[in-house]
N, C-alpha and C positions, 0 to 999 in steps of 0.2 A: 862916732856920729856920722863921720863918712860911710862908712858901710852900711850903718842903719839906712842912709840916704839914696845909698844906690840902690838898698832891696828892694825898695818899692817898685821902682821901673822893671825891674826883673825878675819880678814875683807876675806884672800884670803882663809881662809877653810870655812867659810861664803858664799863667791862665787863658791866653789868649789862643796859643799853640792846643792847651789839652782841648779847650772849647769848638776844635776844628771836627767837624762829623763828614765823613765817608761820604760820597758820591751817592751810593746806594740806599742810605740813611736819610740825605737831606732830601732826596727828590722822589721817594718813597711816598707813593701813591694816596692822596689822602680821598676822596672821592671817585664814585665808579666811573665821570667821565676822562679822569687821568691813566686810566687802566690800559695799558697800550697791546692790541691785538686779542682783547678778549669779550669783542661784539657781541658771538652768540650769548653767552653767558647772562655781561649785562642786558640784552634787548628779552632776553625769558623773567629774570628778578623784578622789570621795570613793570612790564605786563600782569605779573605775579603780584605787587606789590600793589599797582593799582588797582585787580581786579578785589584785592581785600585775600590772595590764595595764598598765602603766607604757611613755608612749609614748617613741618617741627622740627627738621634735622636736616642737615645739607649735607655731602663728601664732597669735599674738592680733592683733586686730584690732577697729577701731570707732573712734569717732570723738576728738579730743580730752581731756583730762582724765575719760574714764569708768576709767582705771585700769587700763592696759595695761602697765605699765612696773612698777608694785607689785604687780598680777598676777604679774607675770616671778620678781621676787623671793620673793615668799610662797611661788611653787611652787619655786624654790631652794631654800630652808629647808625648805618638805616633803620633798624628794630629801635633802636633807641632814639629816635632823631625827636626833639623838642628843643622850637626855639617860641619866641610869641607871638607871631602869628601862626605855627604849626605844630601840630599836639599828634601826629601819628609818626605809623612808619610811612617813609619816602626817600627814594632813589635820589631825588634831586635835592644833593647835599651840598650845593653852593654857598648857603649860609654858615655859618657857624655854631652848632648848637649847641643844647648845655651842658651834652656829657659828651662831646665830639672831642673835644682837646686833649680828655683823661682816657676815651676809649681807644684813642690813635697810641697813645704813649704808651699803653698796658700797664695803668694804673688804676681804671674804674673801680669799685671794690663790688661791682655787679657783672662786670665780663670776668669768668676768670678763666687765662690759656692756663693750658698742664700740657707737658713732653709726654707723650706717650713711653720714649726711648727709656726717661728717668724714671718714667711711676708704672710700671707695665701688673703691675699687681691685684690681687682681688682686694685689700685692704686701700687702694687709691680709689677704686671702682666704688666700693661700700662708703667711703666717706663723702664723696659727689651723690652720692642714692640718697645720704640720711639731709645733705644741706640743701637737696632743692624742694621740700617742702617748704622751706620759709619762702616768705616773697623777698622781691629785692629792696633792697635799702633806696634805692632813690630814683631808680630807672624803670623805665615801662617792662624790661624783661631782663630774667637774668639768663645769660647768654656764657655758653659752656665752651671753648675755643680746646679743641686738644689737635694737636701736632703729631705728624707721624702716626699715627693713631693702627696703624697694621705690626706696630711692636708693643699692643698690648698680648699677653697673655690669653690662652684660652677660657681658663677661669673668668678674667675680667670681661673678655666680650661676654659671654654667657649671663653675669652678674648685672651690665649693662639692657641686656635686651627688654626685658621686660617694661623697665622705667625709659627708653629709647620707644618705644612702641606706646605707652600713656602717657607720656610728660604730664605736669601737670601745666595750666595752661600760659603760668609765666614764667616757662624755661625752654631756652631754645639750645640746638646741639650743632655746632658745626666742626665737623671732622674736614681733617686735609691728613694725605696720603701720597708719596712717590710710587706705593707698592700696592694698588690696588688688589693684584691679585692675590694678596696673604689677609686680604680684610674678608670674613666670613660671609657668606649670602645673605645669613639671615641677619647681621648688622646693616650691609646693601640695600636689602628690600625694604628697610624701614627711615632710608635716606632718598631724599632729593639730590642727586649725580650729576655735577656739572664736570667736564672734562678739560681743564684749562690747557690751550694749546702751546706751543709751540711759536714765540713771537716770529712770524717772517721777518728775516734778513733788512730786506727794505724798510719797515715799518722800524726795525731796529738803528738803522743808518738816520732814518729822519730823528730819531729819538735823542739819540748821540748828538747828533748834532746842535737841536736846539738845547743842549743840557750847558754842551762845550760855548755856545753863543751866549747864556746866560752867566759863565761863568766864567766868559773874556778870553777862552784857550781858542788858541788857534790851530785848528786841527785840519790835517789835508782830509781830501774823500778817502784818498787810496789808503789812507790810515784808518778812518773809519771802518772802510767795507771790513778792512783785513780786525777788527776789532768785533762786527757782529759775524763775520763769521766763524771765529775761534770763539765766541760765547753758546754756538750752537742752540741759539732759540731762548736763553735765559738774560732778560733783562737784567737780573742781577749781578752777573758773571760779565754781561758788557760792561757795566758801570763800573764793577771792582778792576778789569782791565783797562779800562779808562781813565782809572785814577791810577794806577803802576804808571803807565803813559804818561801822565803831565808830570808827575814825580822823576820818572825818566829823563823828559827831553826837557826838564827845569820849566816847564809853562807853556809848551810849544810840542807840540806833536808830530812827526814826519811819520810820514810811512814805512825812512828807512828807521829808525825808532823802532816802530810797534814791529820791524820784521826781525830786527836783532833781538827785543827783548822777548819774541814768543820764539825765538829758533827758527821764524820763517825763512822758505824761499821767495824767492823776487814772482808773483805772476806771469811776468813776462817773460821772465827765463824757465820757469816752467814749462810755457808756451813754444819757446825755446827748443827743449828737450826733448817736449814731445814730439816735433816737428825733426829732430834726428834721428828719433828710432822709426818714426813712422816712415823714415824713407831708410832706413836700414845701415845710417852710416853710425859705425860701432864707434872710431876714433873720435869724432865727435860729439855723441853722445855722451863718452864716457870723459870726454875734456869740458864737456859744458858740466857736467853732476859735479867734479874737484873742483871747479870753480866755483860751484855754490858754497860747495863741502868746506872748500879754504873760506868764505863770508860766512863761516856760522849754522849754516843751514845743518839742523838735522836728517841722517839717511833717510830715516825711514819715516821723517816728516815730506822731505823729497819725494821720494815713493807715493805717498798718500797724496800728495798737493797732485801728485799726476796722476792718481786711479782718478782724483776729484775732478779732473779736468777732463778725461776720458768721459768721464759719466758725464759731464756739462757737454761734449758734445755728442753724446749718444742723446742724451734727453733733448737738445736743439735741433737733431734732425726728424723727431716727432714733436716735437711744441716749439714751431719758432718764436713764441710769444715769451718762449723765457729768455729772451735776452737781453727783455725789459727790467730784468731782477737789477737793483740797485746796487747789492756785492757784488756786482763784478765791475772789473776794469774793461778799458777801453780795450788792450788788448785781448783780454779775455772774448767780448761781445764780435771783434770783428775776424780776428784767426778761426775763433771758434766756429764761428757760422761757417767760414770757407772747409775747414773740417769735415765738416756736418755735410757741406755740398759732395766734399770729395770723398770721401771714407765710405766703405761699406757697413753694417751691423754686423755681420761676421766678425770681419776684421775686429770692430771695435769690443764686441765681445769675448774675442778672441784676448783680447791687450788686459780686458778689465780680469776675468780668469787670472793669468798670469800674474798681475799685480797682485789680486785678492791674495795668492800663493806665496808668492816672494816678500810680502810685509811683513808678514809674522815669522818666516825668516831671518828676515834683516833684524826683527825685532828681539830675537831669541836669541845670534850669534854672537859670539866672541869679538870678532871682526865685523860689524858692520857694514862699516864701507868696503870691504871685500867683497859683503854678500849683498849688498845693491847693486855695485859694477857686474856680477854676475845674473841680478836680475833683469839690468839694461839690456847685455849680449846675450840675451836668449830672447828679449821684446827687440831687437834691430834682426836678430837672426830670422825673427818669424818671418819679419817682414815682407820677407821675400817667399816665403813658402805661400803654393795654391792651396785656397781652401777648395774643401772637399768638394763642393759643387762646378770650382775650375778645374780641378784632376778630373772628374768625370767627365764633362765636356772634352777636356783633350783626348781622352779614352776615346769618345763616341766621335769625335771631329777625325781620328785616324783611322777611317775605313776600308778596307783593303781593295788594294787597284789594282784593275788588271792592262794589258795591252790595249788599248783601242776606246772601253771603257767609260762611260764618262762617269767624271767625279761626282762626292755628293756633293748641295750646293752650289752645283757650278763654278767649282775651282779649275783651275788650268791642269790637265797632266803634264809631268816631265816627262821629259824623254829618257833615254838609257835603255833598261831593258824593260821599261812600262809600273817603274817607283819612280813617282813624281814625289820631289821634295814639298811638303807642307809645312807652309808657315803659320805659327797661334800669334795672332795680335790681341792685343790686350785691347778692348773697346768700354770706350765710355758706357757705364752701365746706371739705369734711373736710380730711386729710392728702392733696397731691396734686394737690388740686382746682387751679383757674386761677383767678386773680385779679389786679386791679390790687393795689398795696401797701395792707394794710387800712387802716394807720391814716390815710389818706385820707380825711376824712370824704367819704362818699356819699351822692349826689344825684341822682333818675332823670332823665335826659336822656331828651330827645325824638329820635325817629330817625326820617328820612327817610322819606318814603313812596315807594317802587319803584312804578314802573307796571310792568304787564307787559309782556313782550316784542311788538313788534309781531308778525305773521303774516307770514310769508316770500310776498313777492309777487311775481310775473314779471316781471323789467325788460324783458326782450329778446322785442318783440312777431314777430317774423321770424322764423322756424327760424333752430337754426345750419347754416351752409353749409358752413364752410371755417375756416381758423385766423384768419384777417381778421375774422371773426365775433368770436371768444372775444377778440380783438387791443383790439376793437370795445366788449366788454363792461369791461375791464379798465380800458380807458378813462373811458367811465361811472360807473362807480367807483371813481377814480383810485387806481388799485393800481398803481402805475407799475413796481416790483421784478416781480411778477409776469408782467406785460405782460412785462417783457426778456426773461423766463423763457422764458416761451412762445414769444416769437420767436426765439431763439437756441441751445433747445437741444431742441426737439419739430420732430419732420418728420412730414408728416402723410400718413396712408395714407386712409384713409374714414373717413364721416359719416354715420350714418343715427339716425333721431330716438330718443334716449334712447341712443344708445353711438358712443363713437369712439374709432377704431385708428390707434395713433400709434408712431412710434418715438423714440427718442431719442439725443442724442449722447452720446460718452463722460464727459463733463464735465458731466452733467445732474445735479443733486441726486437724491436718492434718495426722497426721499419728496413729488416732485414730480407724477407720477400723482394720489398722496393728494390732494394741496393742488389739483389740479385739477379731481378730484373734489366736492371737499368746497366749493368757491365756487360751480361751474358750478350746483351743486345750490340754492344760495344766493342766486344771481344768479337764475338763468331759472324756480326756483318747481317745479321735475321733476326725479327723479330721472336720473343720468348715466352709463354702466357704459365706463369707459374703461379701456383695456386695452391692452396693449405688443405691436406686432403683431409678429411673425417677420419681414415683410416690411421693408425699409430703412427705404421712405418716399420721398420728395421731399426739395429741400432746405430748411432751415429758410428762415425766414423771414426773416431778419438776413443768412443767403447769396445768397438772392433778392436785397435790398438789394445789398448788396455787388456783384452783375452787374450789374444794373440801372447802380450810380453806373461801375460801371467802362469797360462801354459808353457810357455817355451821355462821360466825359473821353475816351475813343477819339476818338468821335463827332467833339466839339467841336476835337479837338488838328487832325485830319483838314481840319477846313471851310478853307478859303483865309482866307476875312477872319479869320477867329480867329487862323489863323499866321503873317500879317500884321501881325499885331496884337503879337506875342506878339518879333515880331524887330525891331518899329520901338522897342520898349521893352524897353529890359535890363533882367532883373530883376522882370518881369513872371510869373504864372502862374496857372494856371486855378483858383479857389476854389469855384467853384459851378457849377452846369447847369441854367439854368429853362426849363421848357418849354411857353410863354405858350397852344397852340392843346392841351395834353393834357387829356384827360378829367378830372374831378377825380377821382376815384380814383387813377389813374397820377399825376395832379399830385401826389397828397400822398404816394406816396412817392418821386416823382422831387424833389418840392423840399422837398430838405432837406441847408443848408450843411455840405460836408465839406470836407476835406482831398486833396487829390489823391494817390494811393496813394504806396508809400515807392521803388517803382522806376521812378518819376518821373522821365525826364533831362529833362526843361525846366527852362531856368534858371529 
């Protein structure tokens, strides 16, 4: 009897506990003006509905939990809306009306959802085609709700189109989609596309809030922001975090709460962080990161919390008006902006780069936190490095001085022997301007003294003659690529002082005239006009070669003792040709070790 006694009480907290619904569930949108961040939408349906323009088919579409699927329904209950004093369709669904309570629950036996995911088949398709000839049992329209609707099959779009394109006139088609791009054109062109956004952050923060007010929790902001913004635009995904949250912190929400249980970092020490690498000090930076690291914090959620805060103050120093956004913290709104003042776009591009790189890093390694601390000290290292626009300027700021001279700019000369020491200060630069990362402290560095360019003086005391000349010059100047150039793909016609007419072969670079110009004039101290004659030319000089070595192994194959030589030893063959009484000229290009050509029959 006693236990019969006590079952009661503990069957009805039993039922009391299963009877608890979800955050997401209870406060799940019942009419279009509780729809939160999706204005455009509703202000086209209401226009739509009053002017009587009432479409046959709608896509919804957008990402996750913004509310595609209680979209579907609310505008069911509008197609459906009758109460007594109103007998149409109508947007304004403050009253309660007669199929409003069964159409919200997904129980009407005139709306009916189908998962596209579950029924993707031509046989789902065929049996929606054969049921919407009838009318509906008690509702002004019967109204067709499919989900996911870009995992049907090709068959099944195809099978749809026709009866999508004629409805008859009491059936309505409302598709909702994540993947619009896999949903067919010709499904598209025969829908009214509403694109549901992306809730802002803020709009998201007020949301939260009065949910938490309604439902007695006491929730900080900073717990808030950090709540819509790990939902990333989907009301439902804030709510379902919102409910972990009070379940967490037992009915009370902190912020250090919602940072332990998403694996967050702290904003402020974020803010923190960035402020050590952006002045280049490694030990700190890399002491502030294990301090989060030992709280919990994930690396390469670390990582990301600081690409996010780069990007917040790269976007604050073109729209100072976002610092009105509600996600952020105070310190967020006020570092940030001094950021924004001091930091150049370089730089900051510069850091966001490097991060984009290092994540997926962090994200792929074995060691993690190894490979974040080596993503820090290479974002402290930059720090100090000029960007390309300050390396140039240093370039063009060290102009070479002479004695007596005055500087560019109106600098002071040194004394000594007429190199005057210059100093680079680092100057305050506007929006735009080029800079190392400011909070560097700076210090004017000394910079090199440039001499000037020597004066182009005449190597080649001889006229040129001939291509053996320039052969000659190339040499001297050990331009050795060149050299091949010339000998291999220039055939030479004449030589007269200051111009030469040449030809060339089909395989000659093209801007090798230029480059021959522009040394000759370099080398011998005078101007050179070389020009591409009409005429063939001679052979190159590498062809010349090539006869020369070919006759001389004729030559040698030919002499008795050599092919004496050559049959007393199997396996013998000629490697070389010297030719001990030739002039040097001819020596030097007779001896020089080849190969004996490739249609060679000596063994």
């Amino acid at each position: 009897m006693s236990e019969a006694g006590n079952s009661g009480p503990k069957s009805l907290e039993i039922g009391k506990a299963a009877a608890y619904r979800v955050l997401a569930r209870k406060y799940r949108p019942s009419n279009f003006s509780e729809l939160v961040g999706q204005e455009p939408m509703v202000r086209t349906l209401t226009n739509a509905f009053a002017t009587g323009r009432i479409a046959q088919a709608w896509m919804l579409t957008g990402v996750r939990g913004v509310g595609k699927t209680t979209t579907a329904r609310i505008l069911a209950r509008a197609l459906n809306y009758k109460t007594a004093d109103i007998d149409q369709p109508s947007v304004d669904l403050a009253v309660l009306g007669e199929h409003c309570q069964a159409i919200m629950e997904g129980r009407h036996v005139d709306v009916i959802e189908m998962d596209a995911a579950s029924h993707t088949g031509i046989d789902d398709i065929r049996d929606i085609i054969e049921r919407v000839r009838y009318a509906p049992v008690s509702a002004r329209y019967k109204v067709y709700i499919i989900d996911e609707v870009h995992m049907l099959s090709t068959q099944a779009f195809n099978g749809l189109l026709k009866t999508l394109e004629e409805p008859p006139p009491h059936v309505k088609f409302i598709f909702a989609t994540t993947e619009i791009r896999k949903v067919p054109i010709t499904v598209l062109s025969r829908c009214q596309r509403f694109d549901l956004r992306r809730i802002d952050a803020g709009a998201l923060v007020a949301h939260l809030g009065s949910i938490s007010a309604q439902e007695g929790i006491s929730v900080d902001d900073d717990a808030l922001a950090m709540i819509a913004r790990a939902a990333e635009g989907s009301a439902r995904d804030s709510l379902s975090i919102l409910d972990q949250a009070i379940a967490h912190g037992a009915g009370t929400v902190s912020a250090a709460a919602v940072r332990a249980m998403l694996g967050l970092a702290d904003r402020a020490r974020i803010v923190d962080l960035f402020e050590h690498v952006m002045k280049g000090d490694v030990a700190a930076a890399l002491g502030e990161f294990r301090a989060q690291y030992d709280t919990g914090a994930d690396p390469a959620a670390v990582l990301t919390d600081l690409a996010e805060f780069n990007h917040l103050v790269t976007r604050l120093r073109f729209v100072p008006t976002a610092i009105e956004d509600a996600s952020l913290s105070e310190d967020e709104r006020q570092r940030g902006a001094d950021f924004a003042r001091t930091l150049s776009v370089r730089v900051l591009s510069r850091t966001w780069q490097m991060l984009l790189k290092g994540i997926p890093e962090v994200q792929s390694s074995n060691r993690p936190v190894s490979a974040a601390e080596m993503v820090l000290i290479r974002l402290a290292h930059a720090a100090d490095l000029p960007t390309l626009d300050e390396a140039l300027r240093s370039l063009e700021s060290a102009a070479p001085v002479q004695n007596g001279a005055p500087r560019p700019n109106g600098a002071p000369a040194g004394g000594g022997n007429g190199a005057a020491a210059m100093a680079q200060t680092r100057m305050p630069v506007g929006p735009g301007g080029a800079q190392t990362m400011r909070l560097v402290e700076a210090s004017p560095a000394p910079v090199a003294f440039v001499a000037p360019p020597e004066p182009v003086v005449e190597t080649q005391s001889a006229p040129l003659k001939s291509l053996a000349d320039i052969i000659a010059l190339a040499d001297a100047q050990r331009d050795i690529a060149f050299k091949v150039l010339v000998k291999s793909c220039i055939r030479f016609v004449r030589i007269e002082p200051g111009r030469i007419d040449v030809g060339l072969t089909s395989d000659a670079p093209k801007m090798l005239l230029n480059d021959l110009t522009t040394k000759l004039r370099a080398w011998t101290g005078r101007s050179w006009l070389v020009s591409l004659s009409k005429e063939e030319g001679g052979q190159t000089l590498a062809e010349m070669e090539s006869a020369k070595r070919e006759t001389a192994f004729l030559d040698a194959r030919s002499d008795p003792t050599v092919a004496a030589i050559l049959a007393r030893f199997p396996g013998a063959k000629i490697i070389d040709v010297r030719i001990p009484d030739a002039p040097e000229a001819e020596t030097t290009e007779a001896e020089v070790p080849v190969e004996p050509p490739a249609d060679d029959d000596e063994p």
